[in-house]
C-alpha positions in Angstrom: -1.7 193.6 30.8 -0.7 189.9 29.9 -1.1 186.4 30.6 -2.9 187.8 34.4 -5.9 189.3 31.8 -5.8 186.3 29.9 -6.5 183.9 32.8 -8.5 186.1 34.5 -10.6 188.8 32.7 -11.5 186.5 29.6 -12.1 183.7 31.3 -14.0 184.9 34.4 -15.9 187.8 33.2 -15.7 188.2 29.2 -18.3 186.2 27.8 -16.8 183.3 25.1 -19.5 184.3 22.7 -18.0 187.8 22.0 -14.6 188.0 22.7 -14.0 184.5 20.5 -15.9 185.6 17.4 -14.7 189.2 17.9 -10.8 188.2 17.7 -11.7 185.6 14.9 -12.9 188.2 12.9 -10.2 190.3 13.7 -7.3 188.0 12.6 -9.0 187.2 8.9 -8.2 190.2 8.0 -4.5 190.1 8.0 -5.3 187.6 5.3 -7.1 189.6 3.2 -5.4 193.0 3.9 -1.3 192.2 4.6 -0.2 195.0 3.6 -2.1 196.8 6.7 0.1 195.2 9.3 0.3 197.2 12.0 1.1 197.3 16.1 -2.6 196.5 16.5 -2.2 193.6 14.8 0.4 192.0 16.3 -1.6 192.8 19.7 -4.5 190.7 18.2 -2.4 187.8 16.7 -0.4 187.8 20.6 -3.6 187.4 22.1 -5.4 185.0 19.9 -2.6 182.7 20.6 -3.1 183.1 24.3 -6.0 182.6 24.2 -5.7 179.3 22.5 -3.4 177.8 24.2 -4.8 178.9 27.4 -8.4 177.5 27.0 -6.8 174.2 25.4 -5.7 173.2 28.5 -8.7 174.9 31.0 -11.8 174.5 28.9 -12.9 171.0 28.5 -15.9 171.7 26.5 -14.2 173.9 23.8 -14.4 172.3 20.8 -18.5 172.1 21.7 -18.7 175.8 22.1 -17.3 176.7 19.0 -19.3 174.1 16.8 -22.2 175.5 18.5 -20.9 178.7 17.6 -20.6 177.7 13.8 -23.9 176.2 13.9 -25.9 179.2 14.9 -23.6 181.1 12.5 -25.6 178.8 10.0 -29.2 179.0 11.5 -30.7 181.6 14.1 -27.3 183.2 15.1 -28.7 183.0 19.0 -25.8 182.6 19.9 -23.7 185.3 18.5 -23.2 188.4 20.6 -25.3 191.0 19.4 -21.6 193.1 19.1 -21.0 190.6 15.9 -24.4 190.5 14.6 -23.6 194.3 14.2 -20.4 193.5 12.2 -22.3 191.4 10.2 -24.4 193.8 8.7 -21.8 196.6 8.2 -19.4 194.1 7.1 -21.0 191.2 5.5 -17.4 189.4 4.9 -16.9 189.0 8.5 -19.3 186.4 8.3 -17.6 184.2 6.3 -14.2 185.3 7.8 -15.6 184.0 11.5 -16.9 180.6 9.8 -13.3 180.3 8.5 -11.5 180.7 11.6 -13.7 178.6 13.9 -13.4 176.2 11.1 -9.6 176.3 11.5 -9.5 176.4 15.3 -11.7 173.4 15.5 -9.5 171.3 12.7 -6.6 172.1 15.3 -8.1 171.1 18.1 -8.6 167.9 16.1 -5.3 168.3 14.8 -4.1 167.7 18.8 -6.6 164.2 19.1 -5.2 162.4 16.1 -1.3 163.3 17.3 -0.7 165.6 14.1 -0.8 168.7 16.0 1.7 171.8 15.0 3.9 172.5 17.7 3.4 175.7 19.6 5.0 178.8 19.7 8.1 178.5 22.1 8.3 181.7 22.8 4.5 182.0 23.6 4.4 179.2 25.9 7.4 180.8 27.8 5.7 184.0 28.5 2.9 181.9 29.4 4.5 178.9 31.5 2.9 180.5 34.9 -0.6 180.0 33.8 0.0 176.8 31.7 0.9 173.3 32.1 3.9 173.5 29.9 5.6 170.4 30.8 3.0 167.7 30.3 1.0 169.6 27.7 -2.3 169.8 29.9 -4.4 169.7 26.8 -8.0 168.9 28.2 -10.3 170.3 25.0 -9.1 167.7 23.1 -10.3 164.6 25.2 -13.9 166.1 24.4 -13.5 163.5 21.1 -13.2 160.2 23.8 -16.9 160.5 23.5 -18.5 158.5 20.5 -21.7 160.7 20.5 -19.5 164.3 20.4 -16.9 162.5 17.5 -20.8 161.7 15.8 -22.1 165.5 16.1 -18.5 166.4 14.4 -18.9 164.2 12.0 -22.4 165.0 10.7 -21.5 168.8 10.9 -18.4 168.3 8.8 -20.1 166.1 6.1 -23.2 168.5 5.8 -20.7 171.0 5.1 -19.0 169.0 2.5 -22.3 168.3 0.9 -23.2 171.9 0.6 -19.9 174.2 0.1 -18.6 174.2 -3.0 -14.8 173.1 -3.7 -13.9 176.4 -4.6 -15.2 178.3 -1.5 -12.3 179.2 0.6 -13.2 177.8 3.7 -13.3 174.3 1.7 -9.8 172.8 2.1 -11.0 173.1 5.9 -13.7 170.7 6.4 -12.0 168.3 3.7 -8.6 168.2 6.3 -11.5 167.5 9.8 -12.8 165.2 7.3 -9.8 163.0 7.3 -8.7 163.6 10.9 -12.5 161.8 12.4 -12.4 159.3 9.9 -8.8 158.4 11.7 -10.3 159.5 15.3 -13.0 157.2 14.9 -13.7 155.0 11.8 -16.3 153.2 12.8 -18.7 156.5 13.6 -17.4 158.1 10.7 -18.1 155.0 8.7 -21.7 155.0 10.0 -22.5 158.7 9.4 -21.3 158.2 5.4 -22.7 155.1 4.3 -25.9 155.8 3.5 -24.7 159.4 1.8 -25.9 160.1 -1.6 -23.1 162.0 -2.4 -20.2 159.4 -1.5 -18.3 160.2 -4.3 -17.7 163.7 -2.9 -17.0 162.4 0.4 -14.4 160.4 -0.6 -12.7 162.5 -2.9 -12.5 164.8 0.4 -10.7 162.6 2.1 -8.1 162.5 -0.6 -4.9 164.1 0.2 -4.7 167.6 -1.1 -3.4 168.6 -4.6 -0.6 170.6 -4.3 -0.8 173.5 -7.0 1.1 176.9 -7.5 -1.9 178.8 -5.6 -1.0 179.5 -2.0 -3.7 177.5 -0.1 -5.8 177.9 3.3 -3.9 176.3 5.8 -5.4 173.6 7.6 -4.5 174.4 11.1 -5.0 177.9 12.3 -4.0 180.7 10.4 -5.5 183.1 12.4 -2.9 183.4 14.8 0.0 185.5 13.3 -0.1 189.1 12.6 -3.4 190.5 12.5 -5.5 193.7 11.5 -9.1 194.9 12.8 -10.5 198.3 11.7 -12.9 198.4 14.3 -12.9 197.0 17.6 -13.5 197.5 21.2 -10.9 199.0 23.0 -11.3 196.9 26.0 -10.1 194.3 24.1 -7.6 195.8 22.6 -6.0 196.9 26.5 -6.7 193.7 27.7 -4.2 191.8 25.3 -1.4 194.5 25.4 1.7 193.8 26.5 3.0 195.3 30.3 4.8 198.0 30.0 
């Protein structure tokens, strides 16, 4: 099954709240485990990237859900299917691995608003090109940021993290890089939400352009979408991504 499951069973009948966390999750751990890649991984990293670029140009309200996603990651976890709260407590990595990769998927949906987007995979958007608007780009999450009041609830998410994740966590580098694509989205908002911050200093220095050092960093986009590894997954996922035979 391919691009058919993609635009049909994810979209119309998976619910966003598992199958986005659950593939998330999945893809971190190519990053800490590469030398586990396997065929299941490159089944996860396939998918992830279909999914992507399918629900950035059919789901106008994407970069909401997954700050509201990352938010009740934080707080109550409501919203998290109760699939990933059971990850969560036999794995308690996964939960920083999922706050990573929304982290990144977000910064790349931000990455598209500002114009610094990485291009897409070619060879992705040909299999694709039935069930995407490959010509024109038909990116729609993106114009979620026209909205002062959305760019504002981006903003205050993105500085609260700054103010309370240390510089060497390793989801860091992440909100530093959204950090510098609102301020150039909207300074004005992002002007209002800082100025009366106690912490400036720390603000500003996040907005700095990043050191380069010998230490292979985060990326800043996603890097959650090449080869991936999951020891434990549904299998309905798992036959829902595969290729067609």
């Amino acid at each position: 099954m391919g691009w058919e499951s993609i635009a049909g069973i994810f979209m119309c009948i998976m619910a966003f709240n598992y199958y986005c966390p659950t593939l998330v999750i999945a893809a971190h751990q190519r990053l800490e485990k590469p030398a586990k890649i396997t065929e299941i991984n490159q089944i996860y990293g396939k998918g992830l990237k279909r999914v992507k670029m399918f629900l950035k140009r059919n789901d106008p309200l994407l970069a909401k859900r997954l700050l509201d996603i990352l938010e009740s990651i934080k707080s109550d976890q409501k919203l998290l299917d109760l699939s990933v709260k059971q990850d969560f407590l036999l794995n308690p990595s996964y939960k920083q691995a999922l706050q990573c990769g929304l982290l990144a998927w977000m910064n790349e949906i931000l990455g598209y608003y500002v114009g610094l987007a990485e291009d897409e995979d070619p060879e992705t958007l040909k299999e694709g090109e039935g069930f995407l608007d490959v010509v024109n780009g038909g990116s729609c999450a993106e114009e979620w940021f026209d909205s002062s009041q959305n760019i504002q609830s981006y903003v205050a998410f993105v500085i609260g993290s700054l103010l309370t994740t240390s510089s060497l966590d390793e989801s860091y580098p992440l909100p530093c890089s959204m950090a510098q694509k609102l301020k150039l989205a909207n300074p004005r908002v992002f002007a209002n939400e800082t100025v009366n911050s106690e912490n400036q200093v720390r603000i500003e220095t996040a907005l700095m352009p990043p050191v380069i050092t010998d230490k292979k960093p985060l990326a800043s986009s996603a890097p959650f979408d090449d080869d991936l590894h999951a020891e434990k997954k549904t299998t309905s996922i798992l036959c829902i991504m595969e290729e067609p035979i």
